[in-house]
C-alpha positions as CSV (number, residue, x, y, z in Angstrom):
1,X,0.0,0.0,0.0
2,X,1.8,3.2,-1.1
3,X,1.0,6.9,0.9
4,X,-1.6,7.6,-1.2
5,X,-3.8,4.8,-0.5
6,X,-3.0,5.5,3.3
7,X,-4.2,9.1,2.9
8,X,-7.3,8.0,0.8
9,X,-8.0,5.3,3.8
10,X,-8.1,8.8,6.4
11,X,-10.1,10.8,4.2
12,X,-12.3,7.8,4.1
13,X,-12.7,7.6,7.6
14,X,-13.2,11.3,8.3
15,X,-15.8,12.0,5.1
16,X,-16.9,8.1,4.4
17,X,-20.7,6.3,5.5
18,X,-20.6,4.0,7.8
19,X,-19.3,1.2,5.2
20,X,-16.6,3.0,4.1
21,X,-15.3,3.7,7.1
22,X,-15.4,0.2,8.4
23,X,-13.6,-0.9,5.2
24,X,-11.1,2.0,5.8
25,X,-10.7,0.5,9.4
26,X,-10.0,-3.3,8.3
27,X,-7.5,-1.9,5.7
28,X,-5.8,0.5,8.1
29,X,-5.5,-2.5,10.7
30,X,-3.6,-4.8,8.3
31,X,-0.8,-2.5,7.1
32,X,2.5,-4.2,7.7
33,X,6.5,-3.0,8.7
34,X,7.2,-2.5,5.0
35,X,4.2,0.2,4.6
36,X,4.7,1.6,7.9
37,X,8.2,2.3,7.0
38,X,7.7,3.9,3.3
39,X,4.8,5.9,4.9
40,X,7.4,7.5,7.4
41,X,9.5,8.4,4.6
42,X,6.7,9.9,2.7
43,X,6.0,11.7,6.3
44,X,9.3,13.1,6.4
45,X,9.8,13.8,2.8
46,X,6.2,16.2,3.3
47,X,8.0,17.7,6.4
48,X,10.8,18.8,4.7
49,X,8.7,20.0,1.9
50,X,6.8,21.9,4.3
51,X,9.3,23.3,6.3
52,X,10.7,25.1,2.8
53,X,7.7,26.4,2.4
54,X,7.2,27.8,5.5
55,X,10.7,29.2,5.6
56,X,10.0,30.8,2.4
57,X,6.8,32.6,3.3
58,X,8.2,33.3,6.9
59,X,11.0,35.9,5.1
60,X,8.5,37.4,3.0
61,X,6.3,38.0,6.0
62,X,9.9,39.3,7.8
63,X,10.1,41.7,4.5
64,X,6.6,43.0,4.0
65,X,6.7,43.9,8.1
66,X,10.0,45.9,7.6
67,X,8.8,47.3,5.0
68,X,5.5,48.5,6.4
69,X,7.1,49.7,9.7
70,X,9.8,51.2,7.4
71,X,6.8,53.0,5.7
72,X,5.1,54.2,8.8
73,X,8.1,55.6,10.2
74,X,8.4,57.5,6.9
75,X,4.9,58.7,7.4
76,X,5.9,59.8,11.1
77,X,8.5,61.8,9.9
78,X,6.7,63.4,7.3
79,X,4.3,64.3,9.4
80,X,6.5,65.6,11.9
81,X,8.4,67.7,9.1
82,X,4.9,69.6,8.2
83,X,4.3,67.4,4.5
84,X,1.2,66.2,5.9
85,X,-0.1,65.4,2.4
86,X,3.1,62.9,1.6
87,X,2.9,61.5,5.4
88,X,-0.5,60.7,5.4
89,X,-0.3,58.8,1.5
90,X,3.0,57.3,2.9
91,X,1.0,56.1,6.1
92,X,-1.8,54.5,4.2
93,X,0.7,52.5,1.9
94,X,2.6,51.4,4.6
95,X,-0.4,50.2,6.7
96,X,-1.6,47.4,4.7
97,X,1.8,46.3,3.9
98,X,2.6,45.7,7.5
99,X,-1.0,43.8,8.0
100,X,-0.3,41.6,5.2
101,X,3.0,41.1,6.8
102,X,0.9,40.1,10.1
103,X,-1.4,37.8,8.5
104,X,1.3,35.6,6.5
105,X,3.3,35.3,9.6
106,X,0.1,33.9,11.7
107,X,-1.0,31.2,8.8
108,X,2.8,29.5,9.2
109,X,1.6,26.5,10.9
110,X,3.1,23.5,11.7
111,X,2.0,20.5,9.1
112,X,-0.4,18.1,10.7
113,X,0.0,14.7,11.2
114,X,-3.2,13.6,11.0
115,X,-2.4,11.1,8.1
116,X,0.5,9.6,10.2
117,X,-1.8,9.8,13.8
118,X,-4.9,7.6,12.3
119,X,-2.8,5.3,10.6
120,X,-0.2,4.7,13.7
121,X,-3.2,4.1,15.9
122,X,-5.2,1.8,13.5
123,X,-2.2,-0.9,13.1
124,X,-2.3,-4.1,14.6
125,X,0.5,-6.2,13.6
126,X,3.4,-6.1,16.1
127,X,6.4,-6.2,13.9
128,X,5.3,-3.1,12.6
129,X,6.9,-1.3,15.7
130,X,10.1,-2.2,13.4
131,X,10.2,0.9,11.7
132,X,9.0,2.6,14.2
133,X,12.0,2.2,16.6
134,X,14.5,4.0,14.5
135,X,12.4,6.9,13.8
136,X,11.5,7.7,17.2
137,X,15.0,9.1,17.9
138,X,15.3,10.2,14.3
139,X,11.8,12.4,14.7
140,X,10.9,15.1,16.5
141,X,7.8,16.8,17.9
142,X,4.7,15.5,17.5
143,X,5.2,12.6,15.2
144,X,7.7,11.6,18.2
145,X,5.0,11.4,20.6
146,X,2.5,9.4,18.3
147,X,5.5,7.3,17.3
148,X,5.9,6.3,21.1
149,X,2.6,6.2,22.1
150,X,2.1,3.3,19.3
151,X,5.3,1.9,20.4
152,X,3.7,1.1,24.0
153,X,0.8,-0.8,22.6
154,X,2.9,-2.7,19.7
155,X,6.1,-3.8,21.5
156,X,4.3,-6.0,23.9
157,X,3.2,-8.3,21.3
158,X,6.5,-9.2,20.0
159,X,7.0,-12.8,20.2
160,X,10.1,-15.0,20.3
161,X,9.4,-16.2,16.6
162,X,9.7,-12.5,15.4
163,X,13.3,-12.6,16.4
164,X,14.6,-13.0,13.4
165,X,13.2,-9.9,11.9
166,X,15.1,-7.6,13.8
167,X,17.8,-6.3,12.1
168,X,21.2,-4.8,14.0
169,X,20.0,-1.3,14.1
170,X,16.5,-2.2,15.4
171,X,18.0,-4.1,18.2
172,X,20.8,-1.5,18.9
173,X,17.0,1.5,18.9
174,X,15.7,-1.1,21.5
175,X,18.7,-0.9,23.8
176,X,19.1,2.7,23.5
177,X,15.6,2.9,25.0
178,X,16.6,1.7,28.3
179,X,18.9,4.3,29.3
180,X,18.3,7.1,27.2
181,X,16.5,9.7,28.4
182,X,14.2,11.9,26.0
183,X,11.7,14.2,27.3
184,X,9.0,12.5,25.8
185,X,10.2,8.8,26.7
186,X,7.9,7.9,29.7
187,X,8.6,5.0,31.6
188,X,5.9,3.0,29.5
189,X,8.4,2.8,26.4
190,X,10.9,2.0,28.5
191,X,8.8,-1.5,30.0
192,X,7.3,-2.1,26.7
193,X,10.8,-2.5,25.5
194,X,11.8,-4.8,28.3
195,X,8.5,-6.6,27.3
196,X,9.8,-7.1,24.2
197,X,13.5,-8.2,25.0
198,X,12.3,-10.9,27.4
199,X,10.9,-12.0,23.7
200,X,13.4,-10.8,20.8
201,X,16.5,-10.1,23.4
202,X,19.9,-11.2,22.4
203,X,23.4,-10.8,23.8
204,X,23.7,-6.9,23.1
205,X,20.7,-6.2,25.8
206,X,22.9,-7.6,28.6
207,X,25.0,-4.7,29.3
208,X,21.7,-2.2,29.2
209,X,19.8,-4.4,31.3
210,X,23.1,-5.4,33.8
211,X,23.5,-1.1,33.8
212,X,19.6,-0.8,34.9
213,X,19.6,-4.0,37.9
214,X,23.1,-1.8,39.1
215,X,21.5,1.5,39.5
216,X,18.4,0.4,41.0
217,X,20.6,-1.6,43.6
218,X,22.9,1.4,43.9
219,X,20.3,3.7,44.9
220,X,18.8,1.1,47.4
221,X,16.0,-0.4,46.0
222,X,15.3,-1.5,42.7
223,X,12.3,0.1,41.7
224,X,10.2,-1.1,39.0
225,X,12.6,-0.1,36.1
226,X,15.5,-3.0,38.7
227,X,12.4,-5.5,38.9
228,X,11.7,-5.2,35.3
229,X,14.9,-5.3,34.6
230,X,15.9,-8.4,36.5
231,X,12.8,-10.1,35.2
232,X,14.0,-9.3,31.6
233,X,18.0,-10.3,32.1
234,X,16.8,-13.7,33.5
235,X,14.8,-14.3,30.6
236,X,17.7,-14.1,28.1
237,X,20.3,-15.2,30.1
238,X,18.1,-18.4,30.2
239,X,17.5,-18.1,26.4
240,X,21.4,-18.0,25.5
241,X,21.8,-20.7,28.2
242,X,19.5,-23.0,26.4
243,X,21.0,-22.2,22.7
244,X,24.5,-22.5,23.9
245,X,23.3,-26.3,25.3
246,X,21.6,-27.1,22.0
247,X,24.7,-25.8,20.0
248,X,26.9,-28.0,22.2
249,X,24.7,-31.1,21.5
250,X,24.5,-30.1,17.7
251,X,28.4,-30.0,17.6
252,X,28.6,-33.3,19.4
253,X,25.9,-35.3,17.2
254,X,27.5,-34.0,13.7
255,X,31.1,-35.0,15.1
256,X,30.1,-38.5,16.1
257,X,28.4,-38.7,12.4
258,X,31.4,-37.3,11.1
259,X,33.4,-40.0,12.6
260,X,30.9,-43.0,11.7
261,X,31.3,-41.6,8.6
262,X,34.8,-41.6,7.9
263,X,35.7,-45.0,9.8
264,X,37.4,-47.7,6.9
265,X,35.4,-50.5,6.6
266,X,35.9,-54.0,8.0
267,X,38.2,-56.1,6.5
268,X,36.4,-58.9,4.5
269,X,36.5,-62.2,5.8
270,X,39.5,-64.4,4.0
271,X,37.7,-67.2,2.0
272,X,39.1,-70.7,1.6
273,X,39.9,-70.6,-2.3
274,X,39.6,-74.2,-2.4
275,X,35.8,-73.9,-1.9
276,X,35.4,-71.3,-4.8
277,X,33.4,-72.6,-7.7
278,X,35.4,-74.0,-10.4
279,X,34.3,-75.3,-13.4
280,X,33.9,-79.1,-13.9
281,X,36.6,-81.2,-16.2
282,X,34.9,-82.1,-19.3
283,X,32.7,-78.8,-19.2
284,X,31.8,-77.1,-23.0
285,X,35.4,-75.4,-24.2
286,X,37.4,-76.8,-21.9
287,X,39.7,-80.0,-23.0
288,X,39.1,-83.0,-21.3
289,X,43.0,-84.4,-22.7
């Protein structure tokens, strides 16, 4: 599903009957990691677009207000210098120039989200928190705070069987959760992430997790960031624990074939060559003589 059809699916539920905005609902529901990840980049791609803009039109609404006060100060001073004809034309050129200057500076608005809000909240698939992970500490504002608010409800549902879709830099976003402290991560990212590591954690969340059991124990008491924390590290010290034992027994069972393979075989049995068959005197082409 490319941004487009996502926008359409919003519009849909916002203008749409009743059907229409159930079918918009289902379809919103099933989008997957890949489509949340190429609507982000449309997301960004708009921000940028939209932040030229405003940039653009917020200088021209710097100029036309310089030049209106510029204007009216020019009126003043006319006035002041007894041309009260030229200050008063001076004054009512320079008035709507700084008004329009006004007005374009109050209609730069941030972009809304509201393409990137209904389809965040719609989701349902669990691995679509993928995506998501990275662009929480790449985005800012208030696609930040829909992007961990969806991150809460999505984490959780990671199972052990979604492991291997994690790349590196998903699991390396995961950790950084734990111990980094943004303004708007609340200490419901940070659980839903240990949620998910008691599921998808590996060898690289042991140091985060270790760091987070220390501080709770230096301060006294663990807290519930320690408990969670001591919960979690169990979980995949027990996981690596019970892969390191299957990879032992997996090393031991291909040696053993290995050898059973590679042992000579057993020497035939010596055979009396007097009980061979032979053929018997007088036989067809053999002399008799």
């Amino acid at each position: 599903m490319l941004p487009d059809d996502i926008v359409r699916l919003v519009r849909q539920l916002k203008a749409g009957n009743s059907d229409d905005r159930q079918s918009a609902e289902r379809a919103l529901s099933r989008l997957t990691a890949a489509e949340i990840s190429i609507m982000l980049q449309w997301s960004r791609a708009e921000q940028t677009s939209h932040s030229v803009s405003s940039g653009c039109q917020g200088c021209f609404s710097v100029v036309l207000l310089l030049a209106g006060l510029g204007t009216i100060l020019g009126s003043i001073v006319a006035l002041a210098g007894g041309s009260s004809g030229a200050g008063l034309f001076i004054g009512t050129v320079g008035v709507p120039i700084l008004t329009l200057g006004i007005l374009m500076a109050r209609a730069i608005r941030q972009r809304p989200l509201i393409v990137e809000e209904e389809a965040l909240a719609r989701v349902q698939d669990p691995l679509a928190a993928l995506p998501m992970l990275q662009a929480v500490f790449r985005d800012s504002g208030s696609l930040r705070l829909h992007l961990v608010k969806n991150l809460r409800r999505l984490l959780p549902g990671l199972k052990a069987s979604d492991s291997a879709a994690l790349s590196r830099a998903d699991r390396k976003a995961l950790n950084l959760m734990l111990w980094t402290r943004q303004p708007e991560f609340d200490t419901g990212l940070v659980l839903a992430a240990m949620d998910a590591l008691i599921q998808v954690g590996d060898a690289s969340s042991l140091g985060p997790l270790k760091h987070l059991v220390e501080q709770g124990k230096h301060r006294g008491k663990s807290g519930r960031f320690g408990d969670a924390a001591e919960v979690c590290l169990a979980a995949i010290q027990e996981r690596l624990n019970q892969e390191r034992q299957a990879h032992t027994l997996l090393r031991a069972s291909t040696a053993e074939s290995e050898e059973k393979l590679l042992r000579p075989a057993a020497e035939s049995p010596r055979v009396d060559s007097e009980l061979l068959v032979r053929p018997a005197k007088g036989d067809a082409g053999v002399d008799s003589t």
